[in-house]
N, C-alpha and C positions, 0 to 999 in steps of 0.2 A: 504494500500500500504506500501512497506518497504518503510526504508528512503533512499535508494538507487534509486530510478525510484521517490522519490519525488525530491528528489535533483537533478534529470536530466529536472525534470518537472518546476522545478524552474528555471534552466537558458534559458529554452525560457521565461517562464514569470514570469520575475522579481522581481517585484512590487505584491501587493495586486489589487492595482488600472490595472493592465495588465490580471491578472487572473480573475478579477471581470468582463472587458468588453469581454473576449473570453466567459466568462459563459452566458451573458447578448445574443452576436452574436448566440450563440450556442440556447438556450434555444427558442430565437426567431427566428431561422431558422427550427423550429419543427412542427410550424405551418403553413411551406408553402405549398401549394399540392404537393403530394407525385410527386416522379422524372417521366417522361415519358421514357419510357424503349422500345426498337426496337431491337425484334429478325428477324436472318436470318439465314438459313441451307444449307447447299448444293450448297454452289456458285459455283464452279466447274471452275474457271479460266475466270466466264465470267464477267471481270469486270467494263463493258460499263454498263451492267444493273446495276452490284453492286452501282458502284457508282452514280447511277441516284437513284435508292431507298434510298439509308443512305443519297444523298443532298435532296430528296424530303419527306423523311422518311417517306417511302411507302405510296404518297399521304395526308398524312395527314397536309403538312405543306401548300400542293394546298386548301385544305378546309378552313382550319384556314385564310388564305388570303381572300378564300370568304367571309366569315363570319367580315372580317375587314372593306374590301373595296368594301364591297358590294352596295353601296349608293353613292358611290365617280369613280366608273369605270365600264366600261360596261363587260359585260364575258370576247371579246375578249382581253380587258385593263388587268385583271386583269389576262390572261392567260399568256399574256406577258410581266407581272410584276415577274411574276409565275416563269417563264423562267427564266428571267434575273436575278434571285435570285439563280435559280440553275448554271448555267452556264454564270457568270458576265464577265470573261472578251472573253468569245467568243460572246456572244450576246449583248454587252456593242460595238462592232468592228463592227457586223452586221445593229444593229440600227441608229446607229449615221451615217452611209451611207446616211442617207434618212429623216435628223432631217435639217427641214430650220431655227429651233434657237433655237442651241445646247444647249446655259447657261438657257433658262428657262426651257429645258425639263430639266436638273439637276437639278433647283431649286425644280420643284416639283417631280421627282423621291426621289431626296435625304429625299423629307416628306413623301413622300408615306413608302417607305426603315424603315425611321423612325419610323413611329406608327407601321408596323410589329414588327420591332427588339423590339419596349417595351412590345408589348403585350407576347411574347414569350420568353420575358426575366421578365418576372414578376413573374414566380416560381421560382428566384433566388433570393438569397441576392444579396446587392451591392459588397459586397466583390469577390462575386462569377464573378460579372457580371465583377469588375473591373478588372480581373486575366484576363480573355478571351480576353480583349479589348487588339489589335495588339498597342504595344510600341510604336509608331511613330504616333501616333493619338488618345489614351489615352484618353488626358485629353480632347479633344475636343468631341470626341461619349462621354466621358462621361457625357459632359456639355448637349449635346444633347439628352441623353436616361433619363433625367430628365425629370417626369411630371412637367407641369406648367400649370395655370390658363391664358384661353385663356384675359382676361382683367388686366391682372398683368403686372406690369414693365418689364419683363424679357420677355416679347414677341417680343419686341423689340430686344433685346438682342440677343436672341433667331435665329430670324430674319438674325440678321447683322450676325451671325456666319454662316450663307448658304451661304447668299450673299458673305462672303468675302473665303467661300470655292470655287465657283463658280469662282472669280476674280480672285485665285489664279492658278487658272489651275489647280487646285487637283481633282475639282468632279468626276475624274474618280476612283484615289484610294479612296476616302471615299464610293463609289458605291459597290465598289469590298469589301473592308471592311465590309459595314452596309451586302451583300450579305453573307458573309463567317457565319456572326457572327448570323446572322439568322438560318443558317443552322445547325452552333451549339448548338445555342441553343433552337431549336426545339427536338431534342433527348436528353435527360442527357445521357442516357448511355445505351450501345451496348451490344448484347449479340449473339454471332458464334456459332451456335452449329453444326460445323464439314463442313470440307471437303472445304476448300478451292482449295486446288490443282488437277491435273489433269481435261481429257478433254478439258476443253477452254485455249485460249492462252497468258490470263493475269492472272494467280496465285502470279507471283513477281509486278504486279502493283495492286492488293488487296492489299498485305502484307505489300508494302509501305505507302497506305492510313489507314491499321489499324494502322501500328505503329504510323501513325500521329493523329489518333484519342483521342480525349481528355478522353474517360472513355472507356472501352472494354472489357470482358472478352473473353475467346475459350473453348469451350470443345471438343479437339480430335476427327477427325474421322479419319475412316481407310486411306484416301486418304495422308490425314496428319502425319499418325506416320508413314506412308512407308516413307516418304520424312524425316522426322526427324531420321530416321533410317539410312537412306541413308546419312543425315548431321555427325551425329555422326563415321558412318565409315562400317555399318552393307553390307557387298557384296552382300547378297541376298534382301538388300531393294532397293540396288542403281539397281540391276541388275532387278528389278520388275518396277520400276522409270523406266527405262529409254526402259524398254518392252512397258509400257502402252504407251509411247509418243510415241513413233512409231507406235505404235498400229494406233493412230489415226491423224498422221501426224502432231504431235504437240511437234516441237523441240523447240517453240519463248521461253519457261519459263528458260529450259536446256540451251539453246546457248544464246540468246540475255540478258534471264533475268538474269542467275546468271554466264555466261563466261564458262560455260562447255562443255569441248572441245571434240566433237566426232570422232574427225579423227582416234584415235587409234582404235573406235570400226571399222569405214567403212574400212580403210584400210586390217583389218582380212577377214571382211565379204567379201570384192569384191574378196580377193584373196583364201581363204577358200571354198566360198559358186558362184562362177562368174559362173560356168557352172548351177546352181539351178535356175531354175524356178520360185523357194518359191510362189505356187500359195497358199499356204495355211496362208501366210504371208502376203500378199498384205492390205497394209493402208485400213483402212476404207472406204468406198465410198463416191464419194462426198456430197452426203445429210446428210451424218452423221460424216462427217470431218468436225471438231471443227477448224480446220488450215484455216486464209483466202484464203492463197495463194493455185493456181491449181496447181498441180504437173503434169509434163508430163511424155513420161512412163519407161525413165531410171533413173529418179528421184525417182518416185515410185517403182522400181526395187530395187533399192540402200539400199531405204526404208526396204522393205519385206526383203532381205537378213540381213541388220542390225538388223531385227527386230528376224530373226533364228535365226542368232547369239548368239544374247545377252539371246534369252529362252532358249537355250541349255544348257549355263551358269548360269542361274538361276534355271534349273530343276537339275543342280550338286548341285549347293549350296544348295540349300534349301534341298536335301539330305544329304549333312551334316549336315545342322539343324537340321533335323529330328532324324538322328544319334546320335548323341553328346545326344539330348535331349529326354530321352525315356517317361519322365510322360507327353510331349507333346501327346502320343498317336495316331500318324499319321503316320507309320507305311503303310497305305492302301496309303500314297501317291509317296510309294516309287516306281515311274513304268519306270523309265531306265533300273532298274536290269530283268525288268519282259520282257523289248522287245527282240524278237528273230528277227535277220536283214535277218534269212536266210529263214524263211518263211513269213518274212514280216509283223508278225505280233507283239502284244501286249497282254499278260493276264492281265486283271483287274477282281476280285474281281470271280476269277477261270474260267473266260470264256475268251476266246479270241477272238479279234476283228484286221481284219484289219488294218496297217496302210494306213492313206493316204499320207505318204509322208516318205520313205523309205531311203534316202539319209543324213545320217548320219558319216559324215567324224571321227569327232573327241569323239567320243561314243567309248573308250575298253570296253569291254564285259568282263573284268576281273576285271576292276574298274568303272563301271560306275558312277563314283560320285564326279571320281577326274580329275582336270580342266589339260588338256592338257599344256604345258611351255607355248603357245602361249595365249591359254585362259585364263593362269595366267597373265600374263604380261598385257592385257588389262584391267581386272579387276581389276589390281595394278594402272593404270595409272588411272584408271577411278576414283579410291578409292580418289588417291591423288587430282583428279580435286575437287571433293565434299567436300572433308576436308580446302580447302585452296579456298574455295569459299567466301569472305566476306560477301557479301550479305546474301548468302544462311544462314549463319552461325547467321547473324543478327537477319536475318528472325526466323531462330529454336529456336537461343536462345528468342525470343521474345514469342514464342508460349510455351516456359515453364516458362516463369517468368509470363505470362498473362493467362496460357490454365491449363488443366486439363484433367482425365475423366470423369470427371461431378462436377455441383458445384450447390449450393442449393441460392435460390436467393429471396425473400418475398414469400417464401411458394412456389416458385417452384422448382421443380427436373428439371435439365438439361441435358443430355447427348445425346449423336449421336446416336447411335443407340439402344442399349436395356440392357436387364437383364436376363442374362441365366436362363431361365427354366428348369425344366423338364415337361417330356407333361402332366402330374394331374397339371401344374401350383407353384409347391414348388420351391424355389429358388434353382438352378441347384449347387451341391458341388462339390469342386475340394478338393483333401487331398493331402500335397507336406510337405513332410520332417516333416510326426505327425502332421501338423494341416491342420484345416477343412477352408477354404476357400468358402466364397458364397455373392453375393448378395452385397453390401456397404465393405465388408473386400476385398472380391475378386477385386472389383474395387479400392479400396487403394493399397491392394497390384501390380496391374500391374501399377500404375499411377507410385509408388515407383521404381518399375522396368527401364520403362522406362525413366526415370528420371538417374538414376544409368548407363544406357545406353550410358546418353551421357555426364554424369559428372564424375564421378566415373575415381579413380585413378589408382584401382585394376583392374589390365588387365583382370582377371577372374569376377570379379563382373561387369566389363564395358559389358565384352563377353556374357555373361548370359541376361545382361538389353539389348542388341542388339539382339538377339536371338527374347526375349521378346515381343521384338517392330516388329520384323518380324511375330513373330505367330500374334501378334494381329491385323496387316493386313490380314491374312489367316487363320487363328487358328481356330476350332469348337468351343470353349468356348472361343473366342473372343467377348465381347463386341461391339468392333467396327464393328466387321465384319456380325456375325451373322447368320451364315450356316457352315452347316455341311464341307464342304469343299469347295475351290476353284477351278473348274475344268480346269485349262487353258491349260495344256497337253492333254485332252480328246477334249476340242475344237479344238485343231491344228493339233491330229493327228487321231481322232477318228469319222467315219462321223456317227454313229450311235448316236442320239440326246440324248439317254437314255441315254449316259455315260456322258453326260454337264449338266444333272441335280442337280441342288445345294438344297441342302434340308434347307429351314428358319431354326432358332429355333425357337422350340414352343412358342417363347414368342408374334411373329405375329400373331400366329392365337388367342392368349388368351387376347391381349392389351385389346378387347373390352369389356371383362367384367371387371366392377366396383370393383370384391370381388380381382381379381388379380393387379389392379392398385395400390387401396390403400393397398396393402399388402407390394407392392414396395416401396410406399411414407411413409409407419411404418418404414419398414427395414431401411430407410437413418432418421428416427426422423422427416418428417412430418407430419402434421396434415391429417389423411385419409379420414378425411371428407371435408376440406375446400382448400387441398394442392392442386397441377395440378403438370404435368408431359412435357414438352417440351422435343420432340427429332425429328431426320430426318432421313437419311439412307434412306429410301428405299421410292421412288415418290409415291404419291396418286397420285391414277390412275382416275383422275376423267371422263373422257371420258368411264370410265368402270363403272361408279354409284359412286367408292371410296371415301369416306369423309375423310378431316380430324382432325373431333372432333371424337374422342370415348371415351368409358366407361363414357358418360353423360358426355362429355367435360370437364371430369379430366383428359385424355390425349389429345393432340394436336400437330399432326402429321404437319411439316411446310417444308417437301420438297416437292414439287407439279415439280419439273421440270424446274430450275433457267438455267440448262445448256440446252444448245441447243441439244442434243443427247437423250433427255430424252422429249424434248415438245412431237413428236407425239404420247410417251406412255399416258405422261398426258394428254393431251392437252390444257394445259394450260402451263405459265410459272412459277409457283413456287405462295410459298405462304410465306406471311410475318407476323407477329404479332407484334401491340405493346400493350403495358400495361401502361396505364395512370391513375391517380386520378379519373376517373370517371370509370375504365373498361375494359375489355379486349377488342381491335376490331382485326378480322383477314381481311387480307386482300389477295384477289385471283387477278393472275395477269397476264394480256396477254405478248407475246412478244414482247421485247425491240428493237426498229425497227435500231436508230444509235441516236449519239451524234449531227449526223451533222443535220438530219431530227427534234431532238430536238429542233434545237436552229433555223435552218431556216424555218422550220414550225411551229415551236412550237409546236409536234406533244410529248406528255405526253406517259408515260405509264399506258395505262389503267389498272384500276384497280376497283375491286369489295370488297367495305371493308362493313362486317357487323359487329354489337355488339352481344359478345359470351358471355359477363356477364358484367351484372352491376352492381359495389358496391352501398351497398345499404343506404351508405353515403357519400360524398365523401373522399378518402382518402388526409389523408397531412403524411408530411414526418415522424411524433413520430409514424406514425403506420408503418414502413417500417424496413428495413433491417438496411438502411442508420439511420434511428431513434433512434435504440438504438445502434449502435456504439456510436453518437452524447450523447445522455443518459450517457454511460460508461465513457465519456472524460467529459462531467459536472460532473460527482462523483467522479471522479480524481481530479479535479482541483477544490471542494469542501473541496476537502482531503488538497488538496495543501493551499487553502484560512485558511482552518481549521488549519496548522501545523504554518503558519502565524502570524497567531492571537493568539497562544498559544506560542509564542516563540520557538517553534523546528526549524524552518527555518526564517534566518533573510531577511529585503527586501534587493537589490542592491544599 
């Protein structure tokens, strides 16, 4: 090390004797089992189940509880120990209803609470555990998350510290406490691999519980660089944003969750579009509307008109995107210019078809691409709602200090959706400005892109990274997205089904062979024989045979259908994994019924978890990711002990 970063390394730790106990904490936290880690894909705004999976971390903290208090409580005890751990202080309100002597059920919940929290806090250091403990009761869970010898002095002790919780009228917050801290520390740490937003109608109440989350990463999916696109200032993402929620009667994220105001667009639309039917517009039905609330039918009118609206406006923009940016190669999706209003129809790809919905006010045939004064002025106002959205802004900026397009994590590959092919299977090239582009570069470079999107000072480099962030919502060599094109013109105005076909890229139909998987885990520097590949995008269908383990469970496909608009394809809801010191388990899982059926029935979400691999020792933390960072800071601060003892650095 220079002596510049030793010198900085020395005024945290002072002394020899300071340096010597971080190396001692460090070296002895190497051999603790390795972290429990909990992936999740494709939540899709629905955050009733999200958040019952990350407090129950998908089932597995239900087990661990059997496994505790299996000899001390009967199933149903232990199920509604179970509960009450997940949701303390609504089942804490429920219980106590119907308790004829309230201070002894606390004396022994508060024990029971107790042997959980230690056993699940026993892959931490103290230090670790002390950091988690809530400020205002510290020292006291800490006095209590102490083993002690059931015949020792301190059982007493021990003792008097419940009882005088109980007397004090506290046992409800240390309940809600020992509750939270179980919960934490059952997971060490989280991993999103895409697609938090859109469909369901809590995307801003995810976003608020990851950012409360104590360890977290994100790897980008397409649902999410449109909304980050649309945060930064991109019109053709905000105007895609704000198509899809309509789409499916799903305004709660846009209005209630980040204050975004739609009146400028309804106001266009009723007066623009009041005589239009927009049958081709009509919200989703209600089996596949993600919105609680019923809509009646000039609400849903409002709807379908708002929703013309704003795709007219997004079929210009996105032609100037397309414009502006020619090595985009999309070109084929240029089809305002190609509609004729006077025979009513559309040329695509030199045949003509039909339209179904011919009422076109604000479409010149001289410019089809530029936004009317009126369409300008909404899409200004709209710009300005998104930009001066705090929340939102929180929210984005939090998905790029924490997210990515993929990140490599104890030997696994992460990313949302895929790795551009070509159909032989060779990593798909792009060539921009002399160089060659593919595979791990190609994904640096759009991550940089879009990063530059929405930080970037240079109006022209910011416009470029916004561009960026919109193809990779829709792009053919989009990562995120992963098909040839996005047909959403051909669905609204096209009834011939062949023009809404979206072609994969090759890299779906090739994931399952082995020779192409570890070709992908070479490319990013992992190990191709022992590496694995996590990613989501597109539901296992399992109600059609679909697995998802392939290529000999080096990949592991974990969207199964988490949002509701997606269970009847799966039929299931979504699948979870986590990765523990002993193994990989996936878990398969039915749908999440309500918060309220949780906690007054105690009704769980089922879940079907089997073992996909098992180390065939168990792992601790020096064989992990988190191990040798831990490693690099003991040889630093080796370095530091060493310039000590040699006089280059004196103590304090």
């Amino acid at each position: 090390m220079n002596q510049e970063y030793i010198s900085l390394l020395a005024e945290r730790f002072p002394t020899i004797q300071a340096a010597s106990t971080e190396i001692v904490e460090l070296q002895s936290s190497l051999y603790l089992p390795k972290e429990t880690e909990h992936f999740l894909s494709d939540i899709h705004g629905e955050y009733e189940a999200f958040v019952h999976l990350l407090r129950s971390s998908s089932g597995s903290l239900r087990r661990r509880i059997d496994e505790i208090l299996r000899d001390q409580l009967s199933r149903q005890g232990r199920q509604t120990l179970t509960t009450l751990i997940y949701y303390p202080e609504q089942k804490l309100s429920h219980l106590l209803e119907s308790i004829e002597d309230p201070d002894e059920w606390f004396r022994i919940t508060i024990h029971r609470l107790i042997s959980v929290c230690r056993s699940v806090s026993s892959k931490y250091t103290r230090a670790e555990v002390r950091r988690a403990l809530p400020a205002e009761m510290a020292d006291i869970l800490e006095e209590l998350l102490r083993p002690y010898d059931d015949e020792s002095d301190r059982r007493a002790y021990y003792e008097q510290i419940i009882e005088s919780i109980v007397e004090t009228g506290t046992g409800r917050s240390y309940i809600i406490g020992l509750a939270h801290l179980i919960q934490r520390f059952a997971t060490s740490h989280l991993h999103i691999i895409g697609d938090v937003f859109d469909r369901g109608p809590g995307a801003h109440i995810i976003m608020d519980t990851l950012m409360a989350h104590h360890s977290v990463d994100f790897q980008w999916g397409n649902h999410d660089i449109v909304w980050m696109g649309a945060a930064a200032g991109s019109e053709a993402c905000i105007a895609n944003v704000i198509r899809v929620s309509l789409r499916y009667a799903n305004t709660e994220t846009l209005e209630n969750g980040y204050g975004i105001s739609l009146i400028p667009l309804a106001s266009f639309a009723m007066d623009v579009y009041r005589d239009d039917p927009c049958d081709q517009f009509m919200p989703h039905s209600a089996e596949d509307r993600v919105s609680a609330a019923e809509l009646d039918e000039t609400e849903e009118l409002l709807l379908a008109r708002m929703q013309k609206a704003i795709s007219i406006i997004q079929f210009k923009l996105e032609g100037q995107v397309i414009q502006r940016r020619q090595h985009y190669l999309m070109t084929d999706r240029l089809l305002l210019d190609k509609i004729n209003l006077k025979t009513g129809t559309v040329t695509i790809k030199n045949r003509e078809y039909p339209l179904t919905d011919t009422y076109l006010p604000t479409l010149n045939a001289d410019s089809p691409y530029q936004l009317t004064e009126r369409e300008q002025q909404v899409i200004d106002r709209l710009r300005q709602s998104f930009q001066t959205s705090e929340k939102l802004q929180q929210h984005v900026r939090f998905l790029y200090a924490k997210g990515g397009m993929y990140k490599i994590y104890n030997n696994i590959l992460l990313y949302h959706g895929c790795i551009s092919l070509t159909p032989n299977g060779s990593l798909a090239e792009w060539k921009i400005d002399g160089q060659t582009f593919k595979g791990k570069s190609y994904m640096d470079r759009v991550d940089r892109l879009a990063r530059e999107g929405y930080f970037s000072t240079d109006p022209a480099r910011r416009q470029y990274g916004q561009d960026a962030m919109w193809y990779l919502w829709s792009g053919a060599r989009s990562p995120l997205f992963g098909k040839d094109k996005m047909a959403t013109f051909e669905r609204y105005f096209v009834a011939d089904k062949s023009t809404h076909k979206e072609k994969q890229n090759p890299y779906y139909k090739l994931r399952d062979k082995v020779k192409i998987i570890r070709s992908i885990l070479e490319e990013f520097g992992l190990d191709p024989h022992n590496g694995r590949i996590v990613n989501g995008h597109v539901p296992v269908q399992v109600i059609q045979g679909q697995q998802p383990l392939m290529a000999k469970g080096q990949l592991i496909v974990i969207d199964g259908g988490l949002a509701k608009a997606y269970q009847k394809k799966t039929g299931i809801a979504g699948y979870t994994l986590i990765s523990n010191s002993y193994g990989l388990l996936l878990a398969e899982h039915k749908p999440f019924v309500s918060v309220e059926k949780a906690v007054e029935e105690e009704i769980d979400m089922e879940s079907d978890t089997s073992s996909i691999y098992t180390h065939p020792h168990r792992l601790l933390v020096k064989h992990t990711a988190r191990g040798e960072d831990i490693q690099k800071r003991i040889s630093h601060l080796r370095e530091l002990l060493n310039a000590y003892r040699n006089g280059i650095i004196t103590e304090e």
